[in-house]
C-alpha positions in Angstrom: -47.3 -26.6 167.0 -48.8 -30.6 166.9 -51.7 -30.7 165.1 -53.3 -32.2 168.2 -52.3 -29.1 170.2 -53.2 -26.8 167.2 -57.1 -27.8 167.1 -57.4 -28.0 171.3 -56.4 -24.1 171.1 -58.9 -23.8 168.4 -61.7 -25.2 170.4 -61.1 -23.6 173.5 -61.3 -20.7 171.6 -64.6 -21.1 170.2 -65.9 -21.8 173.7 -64.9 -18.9 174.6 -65.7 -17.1 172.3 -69.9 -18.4 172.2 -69.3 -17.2 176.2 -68.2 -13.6 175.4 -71.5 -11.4 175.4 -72.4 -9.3 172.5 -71.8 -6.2 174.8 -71.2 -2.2 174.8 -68.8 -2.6 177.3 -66.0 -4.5 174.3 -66.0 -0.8 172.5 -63.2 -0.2 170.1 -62.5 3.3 168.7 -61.0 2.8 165.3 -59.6 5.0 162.7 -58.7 7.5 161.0 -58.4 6.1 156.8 -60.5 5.3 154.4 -60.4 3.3 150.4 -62.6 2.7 147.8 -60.8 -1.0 146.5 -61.4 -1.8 143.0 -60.8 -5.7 142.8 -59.1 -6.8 139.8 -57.8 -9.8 137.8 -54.5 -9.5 135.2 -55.8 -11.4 132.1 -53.3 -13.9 131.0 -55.1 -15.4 128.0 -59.2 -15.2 126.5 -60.9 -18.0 125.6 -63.6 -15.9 124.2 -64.7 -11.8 124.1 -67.2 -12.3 127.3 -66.0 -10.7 130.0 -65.4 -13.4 132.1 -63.9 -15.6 129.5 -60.2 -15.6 130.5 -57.8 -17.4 132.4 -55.9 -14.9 135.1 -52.7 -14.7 135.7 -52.2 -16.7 138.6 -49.2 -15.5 140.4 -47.2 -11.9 141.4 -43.8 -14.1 139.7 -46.0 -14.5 136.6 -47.3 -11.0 136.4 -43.4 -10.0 137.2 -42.5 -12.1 133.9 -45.0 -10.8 131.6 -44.0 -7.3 133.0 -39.4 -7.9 132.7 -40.6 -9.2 129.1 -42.3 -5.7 128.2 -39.0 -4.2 129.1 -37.9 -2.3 125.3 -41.1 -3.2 123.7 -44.6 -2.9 125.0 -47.0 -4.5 127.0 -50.8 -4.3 126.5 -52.2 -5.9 130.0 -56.1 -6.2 130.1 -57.6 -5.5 133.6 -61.1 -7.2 134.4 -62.6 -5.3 137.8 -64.4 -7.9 139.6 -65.9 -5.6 142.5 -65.6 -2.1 143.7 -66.2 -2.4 147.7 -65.0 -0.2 151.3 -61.7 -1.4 151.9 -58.9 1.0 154.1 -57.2 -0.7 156.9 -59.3 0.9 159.5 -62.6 0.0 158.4 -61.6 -3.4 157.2 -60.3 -3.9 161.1 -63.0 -2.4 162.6 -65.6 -4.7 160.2 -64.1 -7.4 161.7 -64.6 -5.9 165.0 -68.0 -5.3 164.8 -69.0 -8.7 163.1 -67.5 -10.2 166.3 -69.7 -8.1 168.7 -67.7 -5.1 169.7 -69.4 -1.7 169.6 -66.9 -0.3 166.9 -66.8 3.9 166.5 -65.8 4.9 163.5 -64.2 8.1 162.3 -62.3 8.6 159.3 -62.5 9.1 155.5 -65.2 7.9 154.7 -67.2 10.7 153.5 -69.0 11.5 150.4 -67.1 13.6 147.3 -69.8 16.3 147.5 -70.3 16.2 151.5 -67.2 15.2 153.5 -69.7 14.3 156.7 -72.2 12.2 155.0 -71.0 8.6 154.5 -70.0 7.3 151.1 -72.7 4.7 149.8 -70.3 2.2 149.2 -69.3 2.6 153.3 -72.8 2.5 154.5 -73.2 -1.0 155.3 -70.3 -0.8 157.4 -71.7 2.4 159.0 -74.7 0.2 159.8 -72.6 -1.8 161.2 -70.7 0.4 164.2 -72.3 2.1 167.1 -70.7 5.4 165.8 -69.2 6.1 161.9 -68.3 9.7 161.9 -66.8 10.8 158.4 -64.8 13.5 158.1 -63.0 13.5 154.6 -64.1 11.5 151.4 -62.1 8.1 150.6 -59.1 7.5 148.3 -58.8 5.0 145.7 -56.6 1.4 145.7 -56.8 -1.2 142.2 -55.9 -4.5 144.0 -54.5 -7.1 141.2 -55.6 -10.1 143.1 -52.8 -13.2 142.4 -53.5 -17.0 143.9 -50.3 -16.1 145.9 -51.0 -12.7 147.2 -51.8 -9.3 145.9 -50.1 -6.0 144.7 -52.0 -2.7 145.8 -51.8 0.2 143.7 -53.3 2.9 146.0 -54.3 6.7 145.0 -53.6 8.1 149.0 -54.7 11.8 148.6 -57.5 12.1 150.4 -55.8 10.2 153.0 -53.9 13.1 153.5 -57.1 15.3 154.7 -57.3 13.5 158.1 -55.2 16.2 160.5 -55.4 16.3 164.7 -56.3 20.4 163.5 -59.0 18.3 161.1 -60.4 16.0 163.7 -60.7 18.8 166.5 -62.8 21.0 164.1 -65.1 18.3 162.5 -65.2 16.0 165.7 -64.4 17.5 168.6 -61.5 16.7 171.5 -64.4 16.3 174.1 -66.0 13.9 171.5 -63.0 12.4 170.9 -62.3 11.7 174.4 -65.6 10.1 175.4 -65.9 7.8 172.0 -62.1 7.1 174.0 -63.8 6.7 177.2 -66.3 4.1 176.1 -63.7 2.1 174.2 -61.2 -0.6 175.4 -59.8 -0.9 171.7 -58.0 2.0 170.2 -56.7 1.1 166.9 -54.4 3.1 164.7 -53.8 2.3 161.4 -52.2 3.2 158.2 -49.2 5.5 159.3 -47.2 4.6 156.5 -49.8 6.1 154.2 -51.0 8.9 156.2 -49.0 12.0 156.9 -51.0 13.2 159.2 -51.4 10.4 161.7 -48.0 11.4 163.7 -50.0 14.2 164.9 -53.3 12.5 165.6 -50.8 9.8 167.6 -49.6 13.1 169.5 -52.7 14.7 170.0 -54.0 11.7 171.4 -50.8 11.3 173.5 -51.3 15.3 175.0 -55.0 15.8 174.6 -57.2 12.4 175.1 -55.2 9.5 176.9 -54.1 11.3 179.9 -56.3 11.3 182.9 -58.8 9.1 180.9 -60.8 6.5 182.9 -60.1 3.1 183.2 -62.4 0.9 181.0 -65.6 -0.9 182.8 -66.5 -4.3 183.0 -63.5 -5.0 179.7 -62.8 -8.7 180.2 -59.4 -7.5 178.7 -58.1 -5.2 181.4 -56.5 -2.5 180.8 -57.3 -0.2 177.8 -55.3 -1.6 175.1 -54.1 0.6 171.6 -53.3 -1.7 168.4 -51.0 0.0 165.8 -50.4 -1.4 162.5 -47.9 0.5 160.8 -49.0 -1.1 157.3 -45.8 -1.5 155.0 -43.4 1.0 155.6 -40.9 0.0 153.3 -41.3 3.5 151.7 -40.6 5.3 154.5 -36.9 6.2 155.5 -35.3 4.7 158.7 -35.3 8.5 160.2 -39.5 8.5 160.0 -40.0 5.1 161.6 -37.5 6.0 164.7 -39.8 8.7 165.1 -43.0 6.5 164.6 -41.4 4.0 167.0 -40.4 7.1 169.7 -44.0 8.3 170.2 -45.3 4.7 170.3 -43.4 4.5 173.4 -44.9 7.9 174.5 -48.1 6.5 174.5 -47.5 3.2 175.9 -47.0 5.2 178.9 -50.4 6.2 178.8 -52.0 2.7 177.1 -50.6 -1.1 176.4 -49.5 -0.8 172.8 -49.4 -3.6 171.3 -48.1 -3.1 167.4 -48.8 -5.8 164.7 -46.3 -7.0 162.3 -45.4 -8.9 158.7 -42.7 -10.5 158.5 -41.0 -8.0 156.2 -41.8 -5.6 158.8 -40.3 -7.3 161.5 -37.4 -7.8 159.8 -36.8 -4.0 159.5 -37.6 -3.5 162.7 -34.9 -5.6 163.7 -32.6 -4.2 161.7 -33.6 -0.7 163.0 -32.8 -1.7 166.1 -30.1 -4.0 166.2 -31.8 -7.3 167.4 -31.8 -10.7 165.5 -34.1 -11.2 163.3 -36.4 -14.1 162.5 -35.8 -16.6 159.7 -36.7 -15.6 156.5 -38.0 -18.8 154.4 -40.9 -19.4 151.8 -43.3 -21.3 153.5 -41.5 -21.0 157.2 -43.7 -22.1 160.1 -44.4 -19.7 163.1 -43.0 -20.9 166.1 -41.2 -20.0 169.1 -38.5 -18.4 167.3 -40.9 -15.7 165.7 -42.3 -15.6 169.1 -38.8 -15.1 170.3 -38.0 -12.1 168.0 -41.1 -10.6 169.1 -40.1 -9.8 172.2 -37.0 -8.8 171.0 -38.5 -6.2 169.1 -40.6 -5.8 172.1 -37.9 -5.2 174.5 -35.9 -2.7 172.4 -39.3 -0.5 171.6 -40.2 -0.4 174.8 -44.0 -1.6 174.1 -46.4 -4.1 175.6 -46.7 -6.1 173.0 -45.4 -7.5 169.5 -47.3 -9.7 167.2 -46.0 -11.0 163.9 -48.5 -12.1 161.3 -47.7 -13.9 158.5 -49.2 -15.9 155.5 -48.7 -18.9 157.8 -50.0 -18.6 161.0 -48.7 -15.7 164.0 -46.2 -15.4 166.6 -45.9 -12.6 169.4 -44.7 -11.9 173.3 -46.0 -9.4 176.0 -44.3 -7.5 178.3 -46.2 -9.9 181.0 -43.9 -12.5 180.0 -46.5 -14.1 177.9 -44.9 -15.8 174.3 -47.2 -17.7 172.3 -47.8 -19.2 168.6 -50.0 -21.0 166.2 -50.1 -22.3 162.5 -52.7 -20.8 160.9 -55.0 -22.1 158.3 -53.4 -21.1 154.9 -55.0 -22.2 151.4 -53.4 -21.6 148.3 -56.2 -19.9 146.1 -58.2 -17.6 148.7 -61.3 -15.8 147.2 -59.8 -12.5 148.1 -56.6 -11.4 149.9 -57.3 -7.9 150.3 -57.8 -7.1 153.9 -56.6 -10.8 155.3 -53.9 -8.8 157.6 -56.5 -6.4 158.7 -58.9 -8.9 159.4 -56.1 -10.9 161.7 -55.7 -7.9 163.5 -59.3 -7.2 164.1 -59.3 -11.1 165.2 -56.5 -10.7 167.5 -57.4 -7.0 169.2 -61.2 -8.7 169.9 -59.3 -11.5 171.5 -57.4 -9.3 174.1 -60.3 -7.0 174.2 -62.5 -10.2 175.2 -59.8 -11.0 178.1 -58.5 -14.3 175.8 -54.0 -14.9 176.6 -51.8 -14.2 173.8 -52.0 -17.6 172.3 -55.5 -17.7 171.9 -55.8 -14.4 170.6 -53.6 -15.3 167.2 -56.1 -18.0 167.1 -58.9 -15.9 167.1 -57.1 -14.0 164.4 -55.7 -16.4 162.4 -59.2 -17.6 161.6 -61.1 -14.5 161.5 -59.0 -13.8 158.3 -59.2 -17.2 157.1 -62.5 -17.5 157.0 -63.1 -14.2 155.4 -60.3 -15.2 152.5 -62.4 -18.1 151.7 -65.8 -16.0 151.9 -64.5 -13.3 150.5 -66.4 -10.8 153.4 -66.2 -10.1 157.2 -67.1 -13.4 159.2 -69.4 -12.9 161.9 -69.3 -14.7 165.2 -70.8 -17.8 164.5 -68.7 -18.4 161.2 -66.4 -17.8 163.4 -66.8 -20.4 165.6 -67.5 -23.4 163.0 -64.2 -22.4 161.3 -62.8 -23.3 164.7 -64.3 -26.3 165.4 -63.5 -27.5 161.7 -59.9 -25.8 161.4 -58.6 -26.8 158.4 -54.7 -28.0 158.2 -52.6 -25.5 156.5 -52.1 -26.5 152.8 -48.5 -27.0 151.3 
């Protein structure tokens, strides 16, 4: 994408997004994890005993070194915690969500240790944030090692594990399931890699909640729309992401799924279902053949829509035909990478919600997440917008 080309999208998109009314009617129903992050820098050497009187390692290759030259020996790695702050996938989406003027509902772990259904302190802000935060289990724990070049997530899942369709019918309700549904143009499922109990909650949605439900009112976007991010599923065996990939077709009988990608991801997709795959090149540019093997991937699932994210910009097709692009704003030392890729796909499912095409919607996401890597925090609308009108080029 010219340059030219690049910042016309971007401006459009800011018009239309300063037209887009802060409204009930853009609801998004959002769940079903929760995190605690710890942020943390990997001391590389100390100037002085303060605690902030090191130089970081600045890279995952550098921290990979220092690690391969432990091997036989030891290692003694000093671990400064810059922040401990709400993180998960689903309310780092749903943030984004809500600071871009949809009426987000909430429900997930997100609880208190000593009372599941009273929100965590450290979650609360975000509660303040959504038109509903339900919680039904407490959070798990994740130590991020923040790196110039990306990050490495070291998460404790077990609480994770609580959320159940048996858990969410006794502490929420299918009839208050159904009408936080009803209000919502958004579903967003997140986290299946880490969350045994999501293909459940996918199939209780599937039998119990998305049949017979009623079209949303006055959406800009159309149709109700469900985003899935499956969120790294290298871990999980070939056999368990058929089966992931069979009931997402289930559903998109019932609802447009669209399911968001990395390029790691894609590339197993691909692999899982026998399509060619996109190039795989440090530093690649999105284009039109990512946007191709979107709907490659699109075609063989059977969904409405693919979208591949990566550090560079976004790519994705419809089942409308629709293919689009664009070269996102990348810097080489963000403020924080945790939660860029759920902030892209907060971005992107406000987009569609908001009625914007495919091309404008990666966009909208593209700078939602990077504006919040440079602020380190959810942007809301108007930061939004100025990022738009002032785009920066991607750096080298």
């Amino acid at each position: 994408m010219q340059e030219h080309s690049r910042q016309q999208v971007a401006h459009a998109v800011a018009d239309r997004l300063e037209a887009v009314e802060h409204s009930a009617s853009l609801g998004a129903f959002i769940g079903f994890d929760g995190f605690i992050d710890t942020l943390i820098r990997v001391v590389d050497t100390r100037h002085a005993m303060a605690t902030d009187a090191y130089a970081p390692i600045p890279t995952i290759d550098a921290f990979a070194d220092r690690v391969r030259a432990a091997a036989g020996k030891n290692a003694n790695l000093e671990l400064v915690p810059l922040e401990r702050r709400f993180g998960g996938n689903g309310p780092l989406m749903a943030a984004a969500l809500a600071g871009l003027g949809a009426g987000v509902r909430y429900v997930g772990a997100i609880g208190s240790p000593d009372a599941h259904d009273r929100v965590h302190p450290l979650f609360r802000p975000f509660a303040d944030q959504c038109a509903e935060a339900i919680a039904i289990a407490p959070p798990a724990e994740t130590d991020a090692l923040e790196f110039d070049d990306g990050k490495l997530m070291l998460g404790k899942p077990a609480n994770v594990q609580l959320p159940t369709w048996a858990l969410l019918r006794e502490r929420v309700g299918v009839e208050r399931i159904r009408a936080m549904a009803a209000q919502s143009g958004l579903i967003g499922l997140v986290n299946w890699v880490m969350m045994g109990g999501l293909p459940g909650i996918w199939q209780g949605l599937i039998d119990d909640i998305l049949p017979g439900l009623p079209a949303p009112t006055h959406t800009p976007g159309g149709p109700r729309r469900v985003f899935v991010d499956l969120c790294d599923p290298r871990r999980r065996t070939d056999d368990d992401l058929r089966a992931a990939c069979a009931q997402l077709a289930e559903m998109n009988a019932l609802a447009s799924v669209t399911l968001g990608l990395n390029l790691a991801e894609s590339q197993r997709l691909c692999a899982l279902t026998g399509v060619a795959a996109p190039s795989d090149a440090d530093g690649w540019t999105p284009g039109e053949a990512l946007a191709a093997a979107a709907e490659r991937v699109r075609g063989a699932l059977r969904l409405d829509a693919i979208v591949i994210h990566t550090r560079r910009g976004a790519a994705g097709a419809d089942a409308a035909g629709d293919r689009g692009c664009f070269l996102g704003p990348f810097t080489r030392r963000p403020a924080m990478s945790t939660g860029a890729g759920d902030h892209f796909n907060g971005g992107f499912a406000f987009g569609r919600l908001a009625g914007l095409d495919l091309a404008q919607a990666l966009a909208l996401g593209s700078a939602v997440s990077g504006a919040y890597v440079r602020d380190a925090a959810s942007p809301d609308r108007a930061r939004v917008c100025a990022f738009l009108r002032s785009l920066p080029a991607p750096e080298a």
